[in-house]
Residue frames relative to the residue before (quaternion, step in Angstrom):
aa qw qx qy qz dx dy dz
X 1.0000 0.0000 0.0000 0.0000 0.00 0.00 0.00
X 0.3596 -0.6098 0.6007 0.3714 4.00 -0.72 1.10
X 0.6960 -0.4637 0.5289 0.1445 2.38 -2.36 0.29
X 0.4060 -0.6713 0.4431 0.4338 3.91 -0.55 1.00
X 0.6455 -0.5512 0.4285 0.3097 3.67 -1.25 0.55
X 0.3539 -0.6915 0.6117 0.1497 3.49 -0.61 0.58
X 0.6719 -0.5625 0.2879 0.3862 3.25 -1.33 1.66
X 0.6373 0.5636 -0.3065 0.4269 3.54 0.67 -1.56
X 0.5053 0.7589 -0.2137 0.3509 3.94 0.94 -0.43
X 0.7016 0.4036 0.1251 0.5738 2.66 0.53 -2.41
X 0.6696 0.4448 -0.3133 0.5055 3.95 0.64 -0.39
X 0.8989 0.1547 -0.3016 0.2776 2.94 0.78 -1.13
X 0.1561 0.7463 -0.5332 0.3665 3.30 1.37 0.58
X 0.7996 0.2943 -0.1135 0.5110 3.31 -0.15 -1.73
X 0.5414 0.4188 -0.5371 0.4929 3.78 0.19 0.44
X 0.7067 0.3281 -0.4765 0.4072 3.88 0.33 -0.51
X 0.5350 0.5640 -0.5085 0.3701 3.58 0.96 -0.82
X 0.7294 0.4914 -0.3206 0.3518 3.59 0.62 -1.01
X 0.5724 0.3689 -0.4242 0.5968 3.71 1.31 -0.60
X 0.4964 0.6821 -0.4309 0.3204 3.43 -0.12 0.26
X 0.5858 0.6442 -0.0815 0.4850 2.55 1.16 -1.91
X 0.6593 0.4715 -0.1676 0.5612 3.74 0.53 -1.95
X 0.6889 0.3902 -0.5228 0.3159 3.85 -0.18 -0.84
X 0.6968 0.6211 -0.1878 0.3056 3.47 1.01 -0.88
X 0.5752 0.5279 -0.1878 0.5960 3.28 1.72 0.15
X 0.6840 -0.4805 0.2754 0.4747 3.42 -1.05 0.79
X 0.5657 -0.6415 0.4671 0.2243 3.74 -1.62 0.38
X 0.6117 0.2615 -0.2940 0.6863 3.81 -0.28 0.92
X 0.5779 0.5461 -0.5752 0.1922 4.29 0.03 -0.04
X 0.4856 -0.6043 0.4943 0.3933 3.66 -0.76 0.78
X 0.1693 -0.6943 0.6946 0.0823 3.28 -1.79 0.61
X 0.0601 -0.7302 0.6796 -0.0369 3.70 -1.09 1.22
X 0.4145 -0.6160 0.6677 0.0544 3.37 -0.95 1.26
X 0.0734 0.6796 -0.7280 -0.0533 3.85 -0.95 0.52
X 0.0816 0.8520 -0.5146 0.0515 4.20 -0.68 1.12
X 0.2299 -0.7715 0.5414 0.2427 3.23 -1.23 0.13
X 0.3930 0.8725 -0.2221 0.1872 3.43 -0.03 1.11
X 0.3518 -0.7874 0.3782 0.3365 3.49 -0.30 0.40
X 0.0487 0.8345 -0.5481 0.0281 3.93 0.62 1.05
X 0.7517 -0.5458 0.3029 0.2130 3.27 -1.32 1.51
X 0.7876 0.3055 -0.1996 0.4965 3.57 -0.69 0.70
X 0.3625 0.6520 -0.4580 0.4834 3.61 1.60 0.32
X 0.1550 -0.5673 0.7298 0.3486 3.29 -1.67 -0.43
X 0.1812 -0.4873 0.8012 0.2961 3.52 -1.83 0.19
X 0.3841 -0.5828 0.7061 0.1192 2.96 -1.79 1.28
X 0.6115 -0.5357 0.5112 0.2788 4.34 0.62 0.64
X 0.7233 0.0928 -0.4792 0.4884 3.86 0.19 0.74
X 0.7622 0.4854 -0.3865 0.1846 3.67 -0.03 0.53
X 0.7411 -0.5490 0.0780 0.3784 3.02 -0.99 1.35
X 0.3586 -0.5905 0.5386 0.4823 3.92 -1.18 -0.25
X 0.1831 -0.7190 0.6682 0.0550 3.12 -1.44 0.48
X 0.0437 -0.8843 0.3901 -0.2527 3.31 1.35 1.25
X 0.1198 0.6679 -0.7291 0.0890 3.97 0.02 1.07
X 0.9317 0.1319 0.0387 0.3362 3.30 -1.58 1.17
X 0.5925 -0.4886 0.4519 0.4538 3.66 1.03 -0.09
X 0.7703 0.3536 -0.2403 0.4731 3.76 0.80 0.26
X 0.0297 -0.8311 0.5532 -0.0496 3.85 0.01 0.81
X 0.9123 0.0947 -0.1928 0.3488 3.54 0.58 0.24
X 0.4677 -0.7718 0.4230 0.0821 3.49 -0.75 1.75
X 0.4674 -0.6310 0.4802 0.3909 3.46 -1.40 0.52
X 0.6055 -0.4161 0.5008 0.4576 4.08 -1.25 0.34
X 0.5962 0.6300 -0.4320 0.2470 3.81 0.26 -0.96
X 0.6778 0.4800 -0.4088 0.3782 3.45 0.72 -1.29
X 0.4852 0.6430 -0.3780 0.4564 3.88 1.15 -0.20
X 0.4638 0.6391 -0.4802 0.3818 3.81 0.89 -0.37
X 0.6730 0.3148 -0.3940 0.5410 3.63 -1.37 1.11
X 0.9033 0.2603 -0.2437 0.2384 3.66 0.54 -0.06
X 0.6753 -0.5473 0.2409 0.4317 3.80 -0.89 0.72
X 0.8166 0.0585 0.1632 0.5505 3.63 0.53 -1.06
X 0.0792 0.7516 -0.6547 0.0170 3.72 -0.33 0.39
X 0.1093 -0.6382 0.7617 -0.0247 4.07 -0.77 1.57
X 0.0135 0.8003 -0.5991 0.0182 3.10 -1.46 1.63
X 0.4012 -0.7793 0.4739 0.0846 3.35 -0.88 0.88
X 0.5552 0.6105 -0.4359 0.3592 3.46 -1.04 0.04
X 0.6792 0.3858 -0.2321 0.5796 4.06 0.80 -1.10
X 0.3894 -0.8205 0.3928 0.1443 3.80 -1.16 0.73
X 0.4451 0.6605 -0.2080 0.5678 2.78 2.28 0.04
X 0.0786 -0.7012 0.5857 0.3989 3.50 -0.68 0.35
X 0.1841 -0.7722 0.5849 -0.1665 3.32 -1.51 0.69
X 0.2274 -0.8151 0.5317 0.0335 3.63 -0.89 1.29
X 0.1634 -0.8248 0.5360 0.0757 3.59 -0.36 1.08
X 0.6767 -0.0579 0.1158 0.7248 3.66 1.27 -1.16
X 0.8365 -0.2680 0.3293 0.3465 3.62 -1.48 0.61
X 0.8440 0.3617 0.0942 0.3846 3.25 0.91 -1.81
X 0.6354 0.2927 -0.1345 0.7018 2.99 2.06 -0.50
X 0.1537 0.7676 -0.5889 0.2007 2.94 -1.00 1.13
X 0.3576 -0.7132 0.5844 0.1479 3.75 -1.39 0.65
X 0.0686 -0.8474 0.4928 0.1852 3.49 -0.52 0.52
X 0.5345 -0.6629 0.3646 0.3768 3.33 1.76 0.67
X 0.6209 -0.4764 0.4752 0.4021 3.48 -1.46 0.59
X 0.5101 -0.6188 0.4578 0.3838 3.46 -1.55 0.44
X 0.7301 0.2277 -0.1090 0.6350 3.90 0.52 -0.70
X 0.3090 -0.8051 0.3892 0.3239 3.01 -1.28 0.31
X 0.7249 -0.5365 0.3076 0.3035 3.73 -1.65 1.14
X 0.8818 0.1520 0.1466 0.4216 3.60 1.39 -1.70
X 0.4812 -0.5994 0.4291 0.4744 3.74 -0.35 0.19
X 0.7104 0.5274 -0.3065 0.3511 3.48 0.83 0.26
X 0.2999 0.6530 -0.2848 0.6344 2.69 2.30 0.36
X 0.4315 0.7466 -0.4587 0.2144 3.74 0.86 -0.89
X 0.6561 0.5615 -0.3134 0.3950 3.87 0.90 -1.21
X 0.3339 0.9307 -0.1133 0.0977 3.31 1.49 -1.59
X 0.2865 0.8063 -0.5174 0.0049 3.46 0.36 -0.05
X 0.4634 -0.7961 0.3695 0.1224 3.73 -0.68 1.42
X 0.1413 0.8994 -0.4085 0.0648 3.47 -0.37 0.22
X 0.0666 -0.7124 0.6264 0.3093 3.69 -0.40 -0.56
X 0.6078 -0.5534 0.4984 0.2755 3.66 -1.88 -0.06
X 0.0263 -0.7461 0.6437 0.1682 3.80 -0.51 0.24
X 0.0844 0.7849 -0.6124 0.0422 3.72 -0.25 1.11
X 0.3848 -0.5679 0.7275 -0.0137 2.95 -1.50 0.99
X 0.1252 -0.6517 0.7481 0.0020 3.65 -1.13 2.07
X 0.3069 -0.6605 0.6483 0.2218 3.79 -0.91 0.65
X 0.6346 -0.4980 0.4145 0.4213 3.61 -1.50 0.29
X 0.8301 0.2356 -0.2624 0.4319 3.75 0.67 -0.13
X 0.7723 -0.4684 0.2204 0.3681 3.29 1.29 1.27
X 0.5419 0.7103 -0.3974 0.2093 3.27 0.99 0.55
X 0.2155 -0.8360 0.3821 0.3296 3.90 0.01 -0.24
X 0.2241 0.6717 -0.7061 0.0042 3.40 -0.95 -0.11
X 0.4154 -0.6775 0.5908 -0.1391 2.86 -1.71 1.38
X 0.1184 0.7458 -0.6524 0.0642 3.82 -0.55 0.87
X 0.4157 -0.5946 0.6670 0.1695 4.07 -1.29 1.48
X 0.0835 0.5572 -0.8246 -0.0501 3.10 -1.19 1.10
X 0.5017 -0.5892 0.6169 0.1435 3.13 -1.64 1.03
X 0.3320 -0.7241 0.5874 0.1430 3.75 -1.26 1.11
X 0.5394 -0.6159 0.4033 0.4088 3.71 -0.90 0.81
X 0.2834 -0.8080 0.4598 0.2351 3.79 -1.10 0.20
X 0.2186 -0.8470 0.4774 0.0833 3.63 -0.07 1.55
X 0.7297 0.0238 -0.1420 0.6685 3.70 0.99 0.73
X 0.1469 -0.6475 0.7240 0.1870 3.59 -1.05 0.71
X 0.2760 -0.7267 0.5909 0.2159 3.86 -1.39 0.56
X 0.1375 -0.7061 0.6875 0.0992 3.26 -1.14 0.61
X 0.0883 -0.7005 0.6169 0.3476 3.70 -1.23 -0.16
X 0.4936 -0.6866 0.5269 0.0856 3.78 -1.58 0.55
X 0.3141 0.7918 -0.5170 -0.0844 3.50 -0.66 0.59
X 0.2745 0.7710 -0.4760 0.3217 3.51 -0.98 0.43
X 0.7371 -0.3883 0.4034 0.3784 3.56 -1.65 0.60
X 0.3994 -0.6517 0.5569 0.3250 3.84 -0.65 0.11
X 0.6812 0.3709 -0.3990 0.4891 3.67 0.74 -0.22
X 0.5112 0.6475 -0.3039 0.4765 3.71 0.97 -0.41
X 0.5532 0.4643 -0.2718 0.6360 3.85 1.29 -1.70
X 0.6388 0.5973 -0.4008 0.2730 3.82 -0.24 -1.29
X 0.7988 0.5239 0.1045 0.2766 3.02 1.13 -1.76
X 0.5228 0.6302 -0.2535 0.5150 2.54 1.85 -0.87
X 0.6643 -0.4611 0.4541 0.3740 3.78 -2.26 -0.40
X 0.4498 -0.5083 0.6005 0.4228 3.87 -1.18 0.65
X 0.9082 0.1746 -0.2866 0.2503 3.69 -0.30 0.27
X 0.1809 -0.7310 0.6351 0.1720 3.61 -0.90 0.82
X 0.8360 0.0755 -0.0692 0.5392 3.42 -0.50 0.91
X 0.7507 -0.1464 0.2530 0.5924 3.15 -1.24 -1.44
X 0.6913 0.5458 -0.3388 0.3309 4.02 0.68 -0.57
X 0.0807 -0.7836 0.6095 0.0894 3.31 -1.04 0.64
X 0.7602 -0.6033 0.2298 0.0727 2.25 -0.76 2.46
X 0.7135 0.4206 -0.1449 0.5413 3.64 0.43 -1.49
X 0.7716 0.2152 -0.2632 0.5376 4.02 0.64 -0.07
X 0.6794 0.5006 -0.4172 0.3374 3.36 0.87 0.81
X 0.6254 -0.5492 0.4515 0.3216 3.38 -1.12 0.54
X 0.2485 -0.7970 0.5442 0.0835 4.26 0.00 1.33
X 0.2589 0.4614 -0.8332 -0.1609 2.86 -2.06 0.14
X 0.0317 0.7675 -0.6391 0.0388 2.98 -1.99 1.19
X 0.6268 -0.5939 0.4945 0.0992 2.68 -1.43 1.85
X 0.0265 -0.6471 0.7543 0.1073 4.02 -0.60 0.76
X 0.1996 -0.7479 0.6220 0.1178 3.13 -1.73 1.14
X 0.4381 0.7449 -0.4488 0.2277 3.57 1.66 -0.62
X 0.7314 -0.4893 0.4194 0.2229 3.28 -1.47 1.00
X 0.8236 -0.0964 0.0150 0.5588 3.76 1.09 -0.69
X 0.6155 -0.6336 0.2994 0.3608 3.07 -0.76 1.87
X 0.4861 -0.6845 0.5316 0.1115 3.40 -1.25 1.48
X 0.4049 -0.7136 0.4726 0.3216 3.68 -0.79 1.06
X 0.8625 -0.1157 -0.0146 0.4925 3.83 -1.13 0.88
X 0.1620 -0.8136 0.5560 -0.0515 3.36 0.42 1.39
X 0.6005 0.6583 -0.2462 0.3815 3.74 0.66 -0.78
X 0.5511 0.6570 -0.0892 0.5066 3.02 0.85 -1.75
X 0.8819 0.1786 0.0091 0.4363 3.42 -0.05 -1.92
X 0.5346 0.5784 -0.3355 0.5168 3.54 1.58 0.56
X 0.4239 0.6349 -0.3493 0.5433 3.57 1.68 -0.89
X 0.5661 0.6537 -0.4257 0.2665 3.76 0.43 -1.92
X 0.8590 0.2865 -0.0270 0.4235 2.63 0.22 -1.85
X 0.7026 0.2779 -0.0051 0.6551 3.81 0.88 -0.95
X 0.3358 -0.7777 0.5267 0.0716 3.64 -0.45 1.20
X 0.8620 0.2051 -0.0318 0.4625 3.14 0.79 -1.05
X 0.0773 0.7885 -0.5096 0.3356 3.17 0.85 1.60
X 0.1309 -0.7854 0.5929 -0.1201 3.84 -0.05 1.40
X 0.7827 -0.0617 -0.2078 0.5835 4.14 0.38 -0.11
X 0.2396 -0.6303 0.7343 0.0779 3.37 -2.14 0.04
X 0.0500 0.7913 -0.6024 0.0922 3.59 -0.87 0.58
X 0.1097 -0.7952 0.5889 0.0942 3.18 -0.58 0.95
X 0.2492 0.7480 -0.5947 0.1570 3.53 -0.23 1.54
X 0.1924 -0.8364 0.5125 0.0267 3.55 -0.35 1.81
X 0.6178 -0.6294 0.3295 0.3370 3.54 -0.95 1.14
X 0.1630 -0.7830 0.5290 0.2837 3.34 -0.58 0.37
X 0.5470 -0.6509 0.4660 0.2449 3.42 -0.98 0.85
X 0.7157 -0.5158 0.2665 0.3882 3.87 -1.16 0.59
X 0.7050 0.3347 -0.1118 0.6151 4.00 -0.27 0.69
X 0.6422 0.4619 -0.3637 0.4919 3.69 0.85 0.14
X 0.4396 -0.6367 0.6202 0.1294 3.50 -1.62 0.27
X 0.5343 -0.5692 0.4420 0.4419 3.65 -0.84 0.68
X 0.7393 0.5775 -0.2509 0.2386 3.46 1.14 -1.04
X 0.3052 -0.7758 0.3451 0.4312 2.82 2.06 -0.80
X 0.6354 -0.6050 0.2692 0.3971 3.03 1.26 1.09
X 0.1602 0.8445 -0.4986 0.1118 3.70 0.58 0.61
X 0.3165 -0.8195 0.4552 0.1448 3.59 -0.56 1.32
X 0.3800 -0.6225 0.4152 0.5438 3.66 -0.62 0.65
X 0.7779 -0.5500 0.3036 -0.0126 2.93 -2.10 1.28
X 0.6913 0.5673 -0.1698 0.4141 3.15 1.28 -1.70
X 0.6802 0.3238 -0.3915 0.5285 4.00 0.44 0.05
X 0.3681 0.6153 -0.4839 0.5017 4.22 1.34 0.14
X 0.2832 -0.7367 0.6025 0.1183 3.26 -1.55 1.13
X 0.5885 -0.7168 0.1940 0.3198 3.69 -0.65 0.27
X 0.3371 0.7022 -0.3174 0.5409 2.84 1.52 0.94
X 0.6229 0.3967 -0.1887 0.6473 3.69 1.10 -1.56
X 0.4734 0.6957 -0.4102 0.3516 3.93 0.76 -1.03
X 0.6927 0.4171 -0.1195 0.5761 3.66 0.60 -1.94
X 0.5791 0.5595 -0.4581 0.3765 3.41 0.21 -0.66
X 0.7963 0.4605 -0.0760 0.3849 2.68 0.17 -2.13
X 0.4756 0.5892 -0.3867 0.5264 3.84 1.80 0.01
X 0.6514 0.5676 -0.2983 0.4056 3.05 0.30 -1.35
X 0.7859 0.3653 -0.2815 0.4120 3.57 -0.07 -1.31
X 0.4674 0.7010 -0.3452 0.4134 3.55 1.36 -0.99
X 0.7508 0.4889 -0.1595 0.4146 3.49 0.50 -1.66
X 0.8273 0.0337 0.1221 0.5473 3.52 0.62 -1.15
X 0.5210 -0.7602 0.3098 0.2340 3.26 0.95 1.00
X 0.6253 0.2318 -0.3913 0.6342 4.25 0.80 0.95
X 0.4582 -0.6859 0.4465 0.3466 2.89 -1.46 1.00
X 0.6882 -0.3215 0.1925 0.6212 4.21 -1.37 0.09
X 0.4926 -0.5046 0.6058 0.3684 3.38 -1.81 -0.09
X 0.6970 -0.3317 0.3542 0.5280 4.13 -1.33 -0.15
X 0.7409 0.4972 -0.2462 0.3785 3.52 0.44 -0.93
X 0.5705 0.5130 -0.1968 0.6104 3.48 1.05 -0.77
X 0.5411 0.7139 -0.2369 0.3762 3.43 0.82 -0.65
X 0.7808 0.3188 0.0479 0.5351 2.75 0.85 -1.96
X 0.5003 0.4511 -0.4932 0.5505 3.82 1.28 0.62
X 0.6885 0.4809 -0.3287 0.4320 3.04 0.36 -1.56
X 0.6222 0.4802 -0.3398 0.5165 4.34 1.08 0.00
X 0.6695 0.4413 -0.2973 0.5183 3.31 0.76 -0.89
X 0.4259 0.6473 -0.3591 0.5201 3.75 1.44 -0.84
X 0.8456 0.2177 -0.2386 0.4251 3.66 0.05 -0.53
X 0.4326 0.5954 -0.4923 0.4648 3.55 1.00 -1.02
X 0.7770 0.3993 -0.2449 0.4205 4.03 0.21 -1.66
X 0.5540 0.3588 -0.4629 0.5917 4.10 0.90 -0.35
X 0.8517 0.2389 -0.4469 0.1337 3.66 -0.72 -0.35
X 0.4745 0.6482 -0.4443 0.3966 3.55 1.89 0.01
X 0.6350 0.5032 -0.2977 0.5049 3.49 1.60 -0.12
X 0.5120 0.4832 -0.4437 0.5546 3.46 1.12 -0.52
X 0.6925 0.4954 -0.3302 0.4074 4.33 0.51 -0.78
X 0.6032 0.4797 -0.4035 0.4932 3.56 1.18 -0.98
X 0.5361 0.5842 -0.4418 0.4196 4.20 0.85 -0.62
């Protein structure tokens, strides 16, 4: 069985069909490429998708040779590879890692003898993104504006640092900040610790220590007495069912 074609492959196949295509057409007509691709010498700014043919996802600019303008898509950045190639980046942005971002599209201009020129118009911004970290009583407390952004009209991510996972964080982040879109509970760890919290292998742990050792995992204290005593009665009631099988 052949090998699937590799992006570089598939493009440039269908780029000769397409210069083909052009010789066959009056002499002096302008030629625009529309693509989706990762073409060498780009950056990926890390939220956009692979587009992986075959184990290879990104092509050289060359197979584009023979044509007036070539507008590529796929990268979220806008972004100049050659004169003629160019990204004009997603209109809005996809991720909080987009945050730096400024949006735009190209207005290019093809002269009658194939020249280019290119002018960035900048797109309005209908939410600027910021990302948040910190305790939740600390966030609560804090100023509606980091910098130039105000805080309360922006799209959030926020980073909980508190020591034990805060009850409906969302909820009580909205209050204050409407337009809060992620949460993370990711609690410093303290000098000598592990993100994992040192977690011991599992398999000699009875199901009792198991839950525990959930609980404290999940929300960072281990059950209270009460909780206890479900999370017991919880099994006592699974294994009189595991006997009735």
């Amino acid at each position: 069985m052949p090998a699937p074609a590799s992006h570089q492959q598939v493009l440039t196949s269908a780029m000769s069909r397409a210069r083909k295509d052009l010789a066959g057409r009056p002499q002096g007509i302008r030629s625009v490429v529309l693509a989706h691709a990762f073409v060498v010498g780009a950056i990926a700014g890390g939220s956009e998708r692979s587009i992986a043919v075959g184990g290879v996802e990104s092509v050289s600019a060359d197979i584009f040779d023979g044509f007036d303008y070539v507008a590529l898509g796929h990268l979220h950045g806008a972004q100049i590879v050659t004169d003629r190639v160019r990204y004009c980046g997603s209109p809005l942005p996809y991720a909080f890692s987009e945050a730096g971002q400024r949006k735009g599209v190209w207005l290019v201009d093809l002269d009658g003898a194939g020249a280019v020129s290119a002018q960035r118009v900048d797109l309005p911004v209908v939410r600027e993104l910021a990302t948040l970290r910190g305790a939740l009583p600390d966030l609560l407390a804090s100023e509606n504006h980091c910098g130039e952004i105000d805080l309360t009209d922006a799209y959030l991510s926020v980073e909980l640092t508190d020591p034990v996972r805060p009850l409906e964080p969302m909820r009580r982040l909205r209050e204050r900040f409407p337009f809060t879109l992620v949460t993370q509970w990711m609690p410093e760890v303290g000098a000598g610790s592990s993100p994992a919290r040192r977690r011991a292998a599992v398999g000699h742990l009875d199901d009792g220590r198991l839950l525990i050792d959930f609980v404290r995992d999940a929300r960072g204290t281990d059950p209270a007495p009460g909780e206890r005593a479900l999370l017991d009665r919880a099994l006592v009631a699974d294994r009189l069912v595991e006997r009735v099988r």
